[in-house]
KOLRO-196202 format. One record per residue (C-alpha): residue number from 1; residue in one letter; x, y, z. Coordinates in pm, whole numbers, plus 50000, padded with zeros to 5 digits. Layout:
N
- k | r | px | py | pz
- NUM | A | X | Y | Z
...
***
This chain:
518
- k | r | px | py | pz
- 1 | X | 84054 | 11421 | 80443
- 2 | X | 83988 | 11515 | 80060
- 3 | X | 83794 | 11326 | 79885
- 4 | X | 83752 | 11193 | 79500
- 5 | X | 83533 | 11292 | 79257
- 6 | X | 83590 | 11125 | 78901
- 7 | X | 83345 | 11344 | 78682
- 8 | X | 83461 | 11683 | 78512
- 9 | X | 83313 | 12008 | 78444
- 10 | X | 83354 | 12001 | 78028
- 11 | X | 83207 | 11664 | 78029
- 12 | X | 82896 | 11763 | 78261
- 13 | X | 82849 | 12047 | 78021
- 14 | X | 82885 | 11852 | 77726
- 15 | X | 82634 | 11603 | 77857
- 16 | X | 82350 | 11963 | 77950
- 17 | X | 82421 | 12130 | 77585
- 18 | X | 82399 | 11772 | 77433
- 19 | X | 82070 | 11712 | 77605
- 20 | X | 81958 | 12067 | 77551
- 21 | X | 81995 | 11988 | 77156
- 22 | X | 81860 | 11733 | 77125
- 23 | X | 81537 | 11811 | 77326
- 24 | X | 81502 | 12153 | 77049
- 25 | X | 81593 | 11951 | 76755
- 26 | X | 81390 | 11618 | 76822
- 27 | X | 81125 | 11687 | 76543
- 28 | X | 81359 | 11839 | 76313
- 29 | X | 81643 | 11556 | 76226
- 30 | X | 81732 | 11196 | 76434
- 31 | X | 82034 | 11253 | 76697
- 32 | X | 82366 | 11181 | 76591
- 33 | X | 82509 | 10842 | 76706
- 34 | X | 82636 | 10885 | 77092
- 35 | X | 83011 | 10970 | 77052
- 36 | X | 83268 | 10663 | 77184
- 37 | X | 83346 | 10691 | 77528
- 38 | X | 83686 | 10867 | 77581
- 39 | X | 83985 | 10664 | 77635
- 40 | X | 84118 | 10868 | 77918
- 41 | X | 83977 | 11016 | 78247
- 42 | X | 83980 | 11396 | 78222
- 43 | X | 84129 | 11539 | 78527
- 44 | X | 83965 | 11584 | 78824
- 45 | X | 83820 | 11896 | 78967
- 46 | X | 83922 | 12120 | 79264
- 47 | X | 83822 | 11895 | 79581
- 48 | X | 83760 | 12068 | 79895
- 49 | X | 83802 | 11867 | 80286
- 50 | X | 83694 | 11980 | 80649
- 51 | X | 83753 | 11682 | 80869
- 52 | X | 83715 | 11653 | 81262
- 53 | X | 83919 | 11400 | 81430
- 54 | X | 84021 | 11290 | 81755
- 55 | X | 84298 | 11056 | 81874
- 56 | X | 84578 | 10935 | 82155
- 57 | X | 84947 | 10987 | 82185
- 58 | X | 85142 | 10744 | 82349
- 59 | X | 85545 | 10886 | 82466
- 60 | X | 85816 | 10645 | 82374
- 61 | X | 86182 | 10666 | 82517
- 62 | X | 86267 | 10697 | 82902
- 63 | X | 86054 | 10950 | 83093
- 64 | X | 86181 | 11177 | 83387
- 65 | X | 86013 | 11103 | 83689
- 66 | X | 85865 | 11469 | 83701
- 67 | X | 85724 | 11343 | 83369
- 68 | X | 85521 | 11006 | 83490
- 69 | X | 85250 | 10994 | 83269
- 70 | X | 85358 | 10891 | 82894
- 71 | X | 85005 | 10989 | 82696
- 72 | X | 84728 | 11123 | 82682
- 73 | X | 84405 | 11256 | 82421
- 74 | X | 84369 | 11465 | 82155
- 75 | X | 84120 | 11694 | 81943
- 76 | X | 84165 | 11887 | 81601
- 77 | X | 84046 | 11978 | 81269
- 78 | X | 84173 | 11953 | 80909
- 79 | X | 84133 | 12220 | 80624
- 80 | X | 84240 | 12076 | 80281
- 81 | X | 84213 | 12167 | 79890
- 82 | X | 84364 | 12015 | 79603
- 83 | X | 84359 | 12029 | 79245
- 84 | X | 84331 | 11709 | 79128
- 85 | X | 84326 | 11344 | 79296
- 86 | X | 84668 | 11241 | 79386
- 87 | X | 84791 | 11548 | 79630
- 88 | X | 84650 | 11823 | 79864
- 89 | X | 84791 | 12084 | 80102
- 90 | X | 84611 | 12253 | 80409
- 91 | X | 84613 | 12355 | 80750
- 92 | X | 84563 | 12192 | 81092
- 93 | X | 84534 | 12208 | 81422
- 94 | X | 84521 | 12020 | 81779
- 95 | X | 84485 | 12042 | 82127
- 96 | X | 84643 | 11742 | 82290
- 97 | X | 84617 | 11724 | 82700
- 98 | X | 84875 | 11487 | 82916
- 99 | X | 84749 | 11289 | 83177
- 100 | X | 84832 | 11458 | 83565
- 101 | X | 85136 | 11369 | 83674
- 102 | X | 85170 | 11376 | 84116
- 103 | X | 85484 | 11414 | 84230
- 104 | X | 85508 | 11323 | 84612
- 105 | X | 85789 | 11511 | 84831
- 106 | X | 85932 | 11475 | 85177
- 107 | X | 85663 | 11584 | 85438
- 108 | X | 85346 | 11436 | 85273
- 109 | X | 85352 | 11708 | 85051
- 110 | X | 85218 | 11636 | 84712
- 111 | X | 85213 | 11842 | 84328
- 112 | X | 84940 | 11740 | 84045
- 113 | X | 85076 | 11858 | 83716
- 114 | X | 84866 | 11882 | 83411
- 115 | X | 85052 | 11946 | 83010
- 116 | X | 84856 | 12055 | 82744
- 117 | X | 85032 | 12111 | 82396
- 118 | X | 84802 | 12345 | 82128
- 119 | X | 85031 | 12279 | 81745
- 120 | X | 84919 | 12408 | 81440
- 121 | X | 85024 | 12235 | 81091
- 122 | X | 85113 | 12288 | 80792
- 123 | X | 84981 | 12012 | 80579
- 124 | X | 85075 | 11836 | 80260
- 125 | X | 84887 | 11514 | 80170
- 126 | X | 84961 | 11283 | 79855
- 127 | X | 84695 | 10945 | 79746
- 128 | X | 84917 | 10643 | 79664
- 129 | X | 84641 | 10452 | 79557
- 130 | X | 84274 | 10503 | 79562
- 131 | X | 83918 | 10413 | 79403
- 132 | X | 83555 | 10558 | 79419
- 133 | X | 83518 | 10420 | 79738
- 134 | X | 83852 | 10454 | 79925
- 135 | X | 84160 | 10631 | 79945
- 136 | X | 84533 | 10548 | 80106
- 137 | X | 84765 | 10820 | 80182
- 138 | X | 85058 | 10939 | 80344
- 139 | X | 85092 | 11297 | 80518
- 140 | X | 85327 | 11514 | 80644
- 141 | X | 85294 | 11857 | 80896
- 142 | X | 85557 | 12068 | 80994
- 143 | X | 85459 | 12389 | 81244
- 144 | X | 85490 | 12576 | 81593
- 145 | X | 85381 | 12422 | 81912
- 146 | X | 85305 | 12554 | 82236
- 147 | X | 85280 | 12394 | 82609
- 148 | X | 85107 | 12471 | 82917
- 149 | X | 85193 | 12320 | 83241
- 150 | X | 84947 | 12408 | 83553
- 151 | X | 85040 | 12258 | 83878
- 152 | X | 84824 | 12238 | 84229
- 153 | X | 84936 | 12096 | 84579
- 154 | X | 85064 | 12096 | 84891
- 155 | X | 85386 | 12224 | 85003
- 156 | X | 85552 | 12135 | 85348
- 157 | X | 85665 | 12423 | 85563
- 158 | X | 85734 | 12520 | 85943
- 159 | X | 85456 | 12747 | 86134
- 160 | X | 85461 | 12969 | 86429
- 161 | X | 85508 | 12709 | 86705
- 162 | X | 85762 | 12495 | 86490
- 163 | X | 85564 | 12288 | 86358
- 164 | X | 85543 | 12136 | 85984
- 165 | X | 85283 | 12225 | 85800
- 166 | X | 85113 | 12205 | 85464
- 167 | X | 85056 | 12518 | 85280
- 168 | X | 84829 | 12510 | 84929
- 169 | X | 85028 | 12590 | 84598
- 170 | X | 84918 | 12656 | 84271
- 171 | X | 85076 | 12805 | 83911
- 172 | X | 85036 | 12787 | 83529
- 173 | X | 85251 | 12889 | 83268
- 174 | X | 85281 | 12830 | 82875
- 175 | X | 85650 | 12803 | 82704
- 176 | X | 85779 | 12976 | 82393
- 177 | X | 85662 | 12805 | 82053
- 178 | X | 85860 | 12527 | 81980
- 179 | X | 85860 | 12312 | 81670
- 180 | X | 85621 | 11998 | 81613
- 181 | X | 85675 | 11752 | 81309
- 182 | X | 85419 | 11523 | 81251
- 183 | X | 85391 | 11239 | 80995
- 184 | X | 85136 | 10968 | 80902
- 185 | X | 84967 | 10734 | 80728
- 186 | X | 84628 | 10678 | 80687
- 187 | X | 84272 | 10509 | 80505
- 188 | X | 83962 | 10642 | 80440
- 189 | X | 83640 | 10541 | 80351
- 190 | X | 83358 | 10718 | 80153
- 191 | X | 83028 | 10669 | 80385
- 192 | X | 82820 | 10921 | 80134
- 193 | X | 82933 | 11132 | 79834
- 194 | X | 82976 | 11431 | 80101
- 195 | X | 83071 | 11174 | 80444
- 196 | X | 83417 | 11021 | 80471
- 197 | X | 83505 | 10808 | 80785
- 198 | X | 83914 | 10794 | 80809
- 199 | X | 84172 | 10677 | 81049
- 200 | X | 84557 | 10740 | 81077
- 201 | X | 84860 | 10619 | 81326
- 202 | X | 85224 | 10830 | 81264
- 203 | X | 85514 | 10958 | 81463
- 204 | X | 85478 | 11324 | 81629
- 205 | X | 85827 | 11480 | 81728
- 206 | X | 85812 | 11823 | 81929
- 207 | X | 86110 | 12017 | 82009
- 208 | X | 85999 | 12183 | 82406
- 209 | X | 86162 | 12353 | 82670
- 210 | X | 86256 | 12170 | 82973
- 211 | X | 86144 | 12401 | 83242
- 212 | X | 85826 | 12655 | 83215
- 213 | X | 85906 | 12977 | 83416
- 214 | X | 86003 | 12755 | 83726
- 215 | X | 85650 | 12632 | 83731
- 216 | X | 85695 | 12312 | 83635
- 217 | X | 85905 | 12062 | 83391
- 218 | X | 85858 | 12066 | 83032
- 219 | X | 85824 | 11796 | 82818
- 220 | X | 86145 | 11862 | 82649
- 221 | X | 86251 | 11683 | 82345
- 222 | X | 85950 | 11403 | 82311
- 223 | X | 85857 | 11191 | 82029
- 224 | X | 85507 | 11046 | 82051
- 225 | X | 85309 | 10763 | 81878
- 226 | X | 85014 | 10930 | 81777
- 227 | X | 84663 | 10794 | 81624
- 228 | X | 84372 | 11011 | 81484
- 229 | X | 84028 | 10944 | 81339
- 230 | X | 83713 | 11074 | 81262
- 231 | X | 83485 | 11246 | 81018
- 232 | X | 83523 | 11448 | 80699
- 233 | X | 83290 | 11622 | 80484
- 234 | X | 83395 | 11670 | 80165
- 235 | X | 83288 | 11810 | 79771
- 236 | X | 83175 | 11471 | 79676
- 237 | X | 83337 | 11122 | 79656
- 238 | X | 83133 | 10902 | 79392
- 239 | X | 83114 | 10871 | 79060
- 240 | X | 82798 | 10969 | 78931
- 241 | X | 82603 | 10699 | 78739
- 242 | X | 82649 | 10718 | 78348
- 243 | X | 82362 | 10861 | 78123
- 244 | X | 82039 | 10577 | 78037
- 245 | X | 82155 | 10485 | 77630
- 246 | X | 81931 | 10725 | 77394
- 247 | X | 81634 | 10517 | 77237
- 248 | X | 81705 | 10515 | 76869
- 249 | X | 81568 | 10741 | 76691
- 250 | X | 81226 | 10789 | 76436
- 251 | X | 81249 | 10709 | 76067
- 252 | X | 81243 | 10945 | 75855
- 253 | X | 81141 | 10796 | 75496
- 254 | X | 81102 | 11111 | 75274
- 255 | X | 81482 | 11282 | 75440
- 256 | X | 81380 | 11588 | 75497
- 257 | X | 81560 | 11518 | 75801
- 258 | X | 81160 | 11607 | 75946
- 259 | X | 81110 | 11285 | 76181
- 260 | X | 80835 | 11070 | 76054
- 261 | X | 80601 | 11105 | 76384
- 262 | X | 80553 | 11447 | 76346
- 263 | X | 80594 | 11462 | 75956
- 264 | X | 80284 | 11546 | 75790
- 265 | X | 80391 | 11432 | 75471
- 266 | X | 80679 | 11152 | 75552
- 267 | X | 80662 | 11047 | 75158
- 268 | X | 80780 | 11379 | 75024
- 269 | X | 81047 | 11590 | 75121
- 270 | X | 80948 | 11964 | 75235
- 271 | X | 81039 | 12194 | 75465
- 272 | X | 80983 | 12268 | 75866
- 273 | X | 80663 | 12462 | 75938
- 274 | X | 80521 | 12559 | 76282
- 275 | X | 80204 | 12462 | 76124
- 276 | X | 80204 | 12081 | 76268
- 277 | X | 79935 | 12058 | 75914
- 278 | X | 80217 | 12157 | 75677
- 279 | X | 80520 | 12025 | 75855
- 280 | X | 80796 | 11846 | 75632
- 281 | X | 80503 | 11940 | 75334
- 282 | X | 80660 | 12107 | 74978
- 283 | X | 80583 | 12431 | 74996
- 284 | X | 80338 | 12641 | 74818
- 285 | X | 80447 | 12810 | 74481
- 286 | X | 80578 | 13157 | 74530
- 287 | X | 80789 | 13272 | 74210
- 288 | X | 80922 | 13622 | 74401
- 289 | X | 81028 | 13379 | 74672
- 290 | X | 80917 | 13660 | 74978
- 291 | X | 80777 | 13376 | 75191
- 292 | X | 80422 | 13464 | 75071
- 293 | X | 80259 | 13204 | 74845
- 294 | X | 80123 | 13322 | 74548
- 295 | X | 79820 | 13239 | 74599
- 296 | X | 79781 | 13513 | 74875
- 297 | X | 80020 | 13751 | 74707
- 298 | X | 79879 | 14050 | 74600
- 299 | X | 80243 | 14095 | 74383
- 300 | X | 80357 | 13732 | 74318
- 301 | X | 80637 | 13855 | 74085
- 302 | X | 80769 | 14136 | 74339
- 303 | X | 80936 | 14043 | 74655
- 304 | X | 80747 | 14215 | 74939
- 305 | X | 80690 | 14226 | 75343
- 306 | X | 80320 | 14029 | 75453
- 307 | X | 80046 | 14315 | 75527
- 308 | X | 79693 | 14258 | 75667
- 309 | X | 79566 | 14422 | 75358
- 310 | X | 79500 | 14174 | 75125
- 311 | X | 79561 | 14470 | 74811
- 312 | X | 79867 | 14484 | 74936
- 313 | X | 80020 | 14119 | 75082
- 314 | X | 80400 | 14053 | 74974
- 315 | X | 80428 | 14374 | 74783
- 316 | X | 80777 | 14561 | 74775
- 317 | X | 80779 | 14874 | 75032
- 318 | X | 81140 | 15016 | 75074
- 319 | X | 81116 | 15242 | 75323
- 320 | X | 80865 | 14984 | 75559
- 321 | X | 80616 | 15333 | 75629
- 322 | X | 80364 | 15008 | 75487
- 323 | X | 80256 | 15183 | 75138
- 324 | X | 80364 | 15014 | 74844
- 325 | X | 80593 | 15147 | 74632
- 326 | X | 80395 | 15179 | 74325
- 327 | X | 80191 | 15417 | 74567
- 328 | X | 80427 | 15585 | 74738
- 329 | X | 80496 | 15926 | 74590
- 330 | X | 80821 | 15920 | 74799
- 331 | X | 80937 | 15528 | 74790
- 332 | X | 81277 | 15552 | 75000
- 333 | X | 81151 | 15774 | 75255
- 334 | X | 80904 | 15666 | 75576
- 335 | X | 80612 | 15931 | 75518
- 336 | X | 80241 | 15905 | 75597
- 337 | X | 79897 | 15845 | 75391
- 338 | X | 79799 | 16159 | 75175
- 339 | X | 79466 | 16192 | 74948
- 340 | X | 79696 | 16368 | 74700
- 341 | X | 79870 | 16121 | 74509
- 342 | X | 80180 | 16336 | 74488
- 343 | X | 80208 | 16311 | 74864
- 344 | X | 80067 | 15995 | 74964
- 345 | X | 80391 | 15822 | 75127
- 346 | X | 80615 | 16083 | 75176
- 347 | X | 80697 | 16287 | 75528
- 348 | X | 80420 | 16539 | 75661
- 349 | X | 80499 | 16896 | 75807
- 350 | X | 80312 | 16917 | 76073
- 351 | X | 80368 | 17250 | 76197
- 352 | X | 80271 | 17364 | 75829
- 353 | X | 80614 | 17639 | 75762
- 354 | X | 80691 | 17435 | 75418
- 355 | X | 80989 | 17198 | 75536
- 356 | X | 80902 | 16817 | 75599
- 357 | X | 80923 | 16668 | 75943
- 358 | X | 81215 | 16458 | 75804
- 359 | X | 81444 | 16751 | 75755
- 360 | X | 81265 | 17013 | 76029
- 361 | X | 81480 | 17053 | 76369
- 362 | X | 81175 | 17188 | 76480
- 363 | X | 80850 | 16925 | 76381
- 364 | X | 80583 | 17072 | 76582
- 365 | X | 80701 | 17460 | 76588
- 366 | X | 80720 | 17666 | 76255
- 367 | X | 81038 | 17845 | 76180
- 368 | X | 81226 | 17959 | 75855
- 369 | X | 81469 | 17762 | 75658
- 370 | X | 81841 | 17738 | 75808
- 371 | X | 82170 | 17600 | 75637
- 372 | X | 82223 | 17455 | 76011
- 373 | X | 82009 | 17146 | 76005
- 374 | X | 82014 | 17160 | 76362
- 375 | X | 81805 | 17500 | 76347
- 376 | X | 81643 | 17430 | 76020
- 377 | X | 81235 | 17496 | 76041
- 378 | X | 81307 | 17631 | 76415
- 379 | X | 81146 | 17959 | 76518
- 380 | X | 81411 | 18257 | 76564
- 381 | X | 81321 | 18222 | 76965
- 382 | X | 81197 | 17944 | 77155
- 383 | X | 81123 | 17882 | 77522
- 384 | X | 81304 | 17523 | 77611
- 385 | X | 81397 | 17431 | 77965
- 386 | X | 81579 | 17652 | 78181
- 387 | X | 81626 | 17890 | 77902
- 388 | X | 81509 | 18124 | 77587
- 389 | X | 81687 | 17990 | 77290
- 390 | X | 81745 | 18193 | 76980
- 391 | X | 81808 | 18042 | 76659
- 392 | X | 82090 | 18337 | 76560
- 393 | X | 82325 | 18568 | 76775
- 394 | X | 82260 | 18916 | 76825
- 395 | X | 82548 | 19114 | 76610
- 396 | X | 82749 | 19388 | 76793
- 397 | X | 82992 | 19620 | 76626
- 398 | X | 83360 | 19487 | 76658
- 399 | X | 83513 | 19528 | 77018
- 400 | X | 83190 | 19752 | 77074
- 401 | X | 82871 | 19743 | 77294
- 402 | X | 82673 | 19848 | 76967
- 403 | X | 82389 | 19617 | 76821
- 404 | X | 82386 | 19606 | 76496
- 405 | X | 82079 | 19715 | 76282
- 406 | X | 82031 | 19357 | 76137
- 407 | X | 81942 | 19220 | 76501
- 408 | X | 81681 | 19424 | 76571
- 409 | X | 81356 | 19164 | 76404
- 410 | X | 81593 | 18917 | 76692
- 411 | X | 81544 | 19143 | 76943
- 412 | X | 81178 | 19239 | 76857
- 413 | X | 81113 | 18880 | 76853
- 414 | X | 81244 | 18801 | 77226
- 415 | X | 81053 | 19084 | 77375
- 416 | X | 80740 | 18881 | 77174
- 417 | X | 80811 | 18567 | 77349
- 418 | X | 80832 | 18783 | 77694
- 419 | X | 80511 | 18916 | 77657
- 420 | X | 80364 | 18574 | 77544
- 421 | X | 80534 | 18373 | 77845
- 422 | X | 80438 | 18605 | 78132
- 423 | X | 80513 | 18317 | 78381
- 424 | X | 80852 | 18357 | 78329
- 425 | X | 80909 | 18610 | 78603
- 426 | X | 81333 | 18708 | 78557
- 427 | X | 81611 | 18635 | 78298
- 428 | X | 81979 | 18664 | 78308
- 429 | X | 82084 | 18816 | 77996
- 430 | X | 82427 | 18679 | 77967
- 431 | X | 82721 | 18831 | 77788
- 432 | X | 82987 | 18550 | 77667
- 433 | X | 83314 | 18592 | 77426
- 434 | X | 83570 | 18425 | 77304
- 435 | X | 83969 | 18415 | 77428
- 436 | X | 84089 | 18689 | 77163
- 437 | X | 84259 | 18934 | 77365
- 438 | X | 84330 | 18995 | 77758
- 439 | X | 84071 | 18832 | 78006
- 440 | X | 83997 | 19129 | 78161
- 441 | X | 83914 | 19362 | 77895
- 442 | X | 83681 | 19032 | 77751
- 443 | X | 83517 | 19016 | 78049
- 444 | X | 83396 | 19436 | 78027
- 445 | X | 83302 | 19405 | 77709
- 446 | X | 83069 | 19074 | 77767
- 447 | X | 82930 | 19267 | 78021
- 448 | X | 82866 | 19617 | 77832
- 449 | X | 82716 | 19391 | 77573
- 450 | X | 82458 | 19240 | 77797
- 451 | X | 82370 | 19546 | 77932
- 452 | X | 82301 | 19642 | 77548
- 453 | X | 82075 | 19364 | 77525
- 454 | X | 81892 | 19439 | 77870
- 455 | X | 81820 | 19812 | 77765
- 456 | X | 81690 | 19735 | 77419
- 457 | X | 81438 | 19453 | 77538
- 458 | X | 81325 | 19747 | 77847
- 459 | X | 81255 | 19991 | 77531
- 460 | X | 81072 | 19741 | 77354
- 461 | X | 80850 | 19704 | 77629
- 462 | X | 80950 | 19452 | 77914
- 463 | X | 80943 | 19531 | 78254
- 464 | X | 81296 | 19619 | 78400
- 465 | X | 81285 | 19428 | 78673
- 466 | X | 81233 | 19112 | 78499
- 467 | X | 81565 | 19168 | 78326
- 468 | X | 81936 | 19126 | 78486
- 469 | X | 82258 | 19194 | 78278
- 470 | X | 82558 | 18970 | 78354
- 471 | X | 82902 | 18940 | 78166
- 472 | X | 83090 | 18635 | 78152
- 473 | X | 83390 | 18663 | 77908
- 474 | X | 83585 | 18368 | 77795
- 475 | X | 83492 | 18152 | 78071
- 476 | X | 83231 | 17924 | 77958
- 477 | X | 83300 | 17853 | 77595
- 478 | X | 83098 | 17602 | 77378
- 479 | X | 83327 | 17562 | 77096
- 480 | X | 83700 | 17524 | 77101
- 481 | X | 83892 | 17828 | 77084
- 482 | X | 84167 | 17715 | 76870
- 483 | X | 83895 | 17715 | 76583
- 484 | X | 83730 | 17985 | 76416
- 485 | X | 83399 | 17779 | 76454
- 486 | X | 83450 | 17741 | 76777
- 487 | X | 83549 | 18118 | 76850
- 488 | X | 83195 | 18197 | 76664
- 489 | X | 82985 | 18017 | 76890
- 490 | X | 83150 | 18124 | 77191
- 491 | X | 83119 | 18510 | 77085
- 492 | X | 82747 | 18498 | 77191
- 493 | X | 82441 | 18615 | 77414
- 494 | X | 82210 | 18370 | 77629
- 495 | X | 81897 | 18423 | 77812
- 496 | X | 81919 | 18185 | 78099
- 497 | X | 81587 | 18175 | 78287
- 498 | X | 81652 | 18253 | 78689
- 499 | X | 81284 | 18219 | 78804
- 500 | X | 80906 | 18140 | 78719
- 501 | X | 80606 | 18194 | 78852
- 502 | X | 80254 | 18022 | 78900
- 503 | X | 80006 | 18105 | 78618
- 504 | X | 79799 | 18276 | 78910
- 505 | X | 80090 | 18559 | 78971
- 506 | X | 80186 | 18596 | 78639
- 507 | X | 79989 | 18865 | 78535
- 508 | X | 80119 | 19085 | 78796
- 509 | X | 80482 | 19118 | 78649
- 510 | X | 80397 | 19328 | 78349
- 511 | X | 80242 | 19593 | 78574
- 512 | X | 80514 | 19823 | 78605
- 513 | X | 80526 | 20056 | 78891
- 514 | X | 80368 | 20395 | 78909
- 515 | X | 80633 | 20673 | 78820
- 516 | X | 80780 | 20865 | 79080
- 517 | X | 80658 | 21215 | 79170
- 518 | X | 80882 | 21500 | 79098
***
């Protein structure tokens, strides 16, 4: 049985941020006047119903006298939703049982027969008329229906020696779905705003077969007068209470729209302070208008940020690194304190090679100047994470395995960081190109070229064995290949690290092994 709520979700929000508002901006102006009530109900929301019922039917018309017994109980359940208050649709179902019918035959034999009837609905439910507190509607189901006839007895028959005798018999059987049509009306009552107590009386018509597998008779075509009641929970049924009338609100004499109970000066108008001493006060003179009065400005004609520093409270600083821009040597850039007035404020270099950390790639590691800021102030070779980078390529002759002269202060410099970095114990030197020309031949001639790499770093000193040559080719580009920047980068060697060792072993993989005796 659905039930009716008359509230709605925009008003019960409108109602929290209203509240919510008013609670923030209490000390800060008097509420607005409560808006007029609304001249229409807003519609309702999406009601929910589970009921539990039981009830009798009660067979009308003439009854076959296999069929004795006109009526019998029932038990079901209800599952409803609608979207508003006047209609709903849902599902049902019930179990109704027929009393036992006995059939007596010639002989003293006798047959109890029990009908059950299981029906499941298809419900659609519209509200005539209804209030807070009650409801009237009308109902209709339309849906299968099934019957199940068990009979038990005695059956007459002749024995051995001629004699009659009665022999125990016993079947059940349930009939093809038929069709059930059930209609109603009903009342209901709210008990709670969850509990609803309702009652209905209608006509159910089923459409049955006569006989059930030789078993027994079937009810056939059978309209019944059927009653149901019970209980239904529901999503609430009355109307919540409307909201106490706001007290009216504070004076405010000065309108500063700063209530007068928590105004410290109610007489003159001023501003909103989370000082409750200067709240609704004027405010303080400050001719730069930064918030800072100038009484406590240490540049009252400057706008400026608030510093702990008394020297330098509400003076301007541009780029916020907190010296003041008549001290800062570099005003729009973030730098750091300096004893030398022509550095004081602007960006250190902390790994001392000459190029500020602002513009250095590589802060804490010295390294020459590069056009590429992303390499600018990096060394030519650094150890990073899985690999040896190097800040240029190693240059080959064209289509050759030939280093050029020019890499060789490259070259000397990776067999330096080898020797420095003894815990890294073997290196794949990896040959990569771009896609100019056939796959194949690319592929050689990355190869050849790491090989190239490999033997110079051996002549300049590192161990063999911590050295591996491996050619790639065009297969793992950086750089797109329709570009000639991107055909540059991918035309390169990498020194991918394969394996370290613990400080401890180290040592040992410099020692090269004794040569072999002739």
């Amino acid at each position: 049985m659905p039930v009716h709520i008359r509230r709605s979700i925009p008003l019960g929000l409108s109602c929290v941020v209203a509240l919510g508002l008013g609670a923030s901006n209490a000390l800060a102006a008097p509420p607005e006047p409560a808006p007029a009530p609304a001249t229409t109900e807003p519609d309702e929301p999406l009601r929910f119903t589970f009921d539990l019922h039981g009830g009798a039917l009660y067979r009308v018309g003439s009854v076959d006298a296999t069929q004795a017994s006109r009526g019998g109980g029932l038990l079901g359940l209800d599952v409803l939703l609608g979207p508003n208050k006047w209609w709903a649709l849902g599902l049902g179902y019930d179990h109704a049982f027929i009393a036992d019918d006995r059939v007596n035959a010639t002989g003293g034999a006798f047959t109890d027969t029990t009908r059950t009837l299981d029906e499941l609905w298809a419900l659609g439910r519209v509200y005539p008329w209804q209030n807070d507190a009650a409801a009237f509607y009308l109902q209709l189901g339309l849906g299968p229906t099934w019957q199940t006839v068990s009979t038990s007895g005695d059956v007459s028959g002749t024995g051995l020696g001629g004699n009659v005798q009665l022999m125990p018999s016993q079947c059940s059987a349930r009939s093809p779905a038929g069709l059930g049509l059930r209609g109603s009306a009903g009342f209901d009552v709210a008990l709670t705003s969850m509990l609803i107590f309702f009652g209905e009386a209608g006509v159910d018509h089923y459409q049955l077969a006569d006989q059930i597998n030789g078993c027994g008779a079937g009810l056939g075509s059978s309209t019944f007068l059927a009653t149901r009641f019970g209980f239904a929970l529901a999503t609430g049924r009355i109307k919540p209470p409307p909201p106490p009338a706001p007290p009216p609100p504070p004076s405010d004499r000065d309108g500063d729209a700063i209530l007068d109970n928590v105004d410290a000066c109610p007489d003159q108008a001023g501003l909103p302070s989370t000082d409750p001493t200067r709240n609704g006060c004027p405010p303080p003179p400050d001719r730069d208008h930064d918030g800072i009065p100038d009484a406590a400005d240490a540049c009252p004609d400057q706008a400026g940020p608030p510093s702990d520093d008394p020297k330098r409270n509400g003076c301007p600083d541009r780029d916020g690194d907190k010296i003041i821009d008549s001290l800062d040597a570099c005003p729009d850039v973030a730098g750091v304190p300096s004893d030398d007035p022509k550095k004081n404020g602007c960006p250190p270099d902390t790994d001392g090679d000459g190029i500020t950390d602002d513009k250095d790639a590589c802060p804490k590691e010295p390294g020459p100047a590069n056009a590429d800021p992303t390499k600018n102030g990096c060394p030519m070779v650094m150890v990073r994470e899985g690999e040896i980078v190097i800040g240029q390529q190693v240059q080959f002759e064209i289509d050759k395995s030939v280093i050029k002269k020019e890499s060789d202060e490259l070259l000397d410099g990776i067999a330096k960081v080898l020797k420095e970095h003894l815990e890294i114990a073997r290196v794949e030197v990896q040959g990569h190109t771009d896609n100019t020309g056939k796959a194949q031949h690319n592929k050689v001639l990355s190869a050849s070229r790491a090989e190239a790499v490999r033997r110079a770093l051996v002549k300049r000193g590192i161990v063999d064995r911590r050295l591996v040559a491996k050619g790639f080719g065009q297969e793992k580009p950086l750089g797109e290949n329709d570009t000639d920047a991107g055909r540059a980068r991918n035309r390169r060697v990498q020194f991918v690290i394969l394996e370290k060792k613990a400080p401890s072993d180290a040592p040992s993989i410099e020692k090269a092994p004794p040569p072999k005796k002739k």
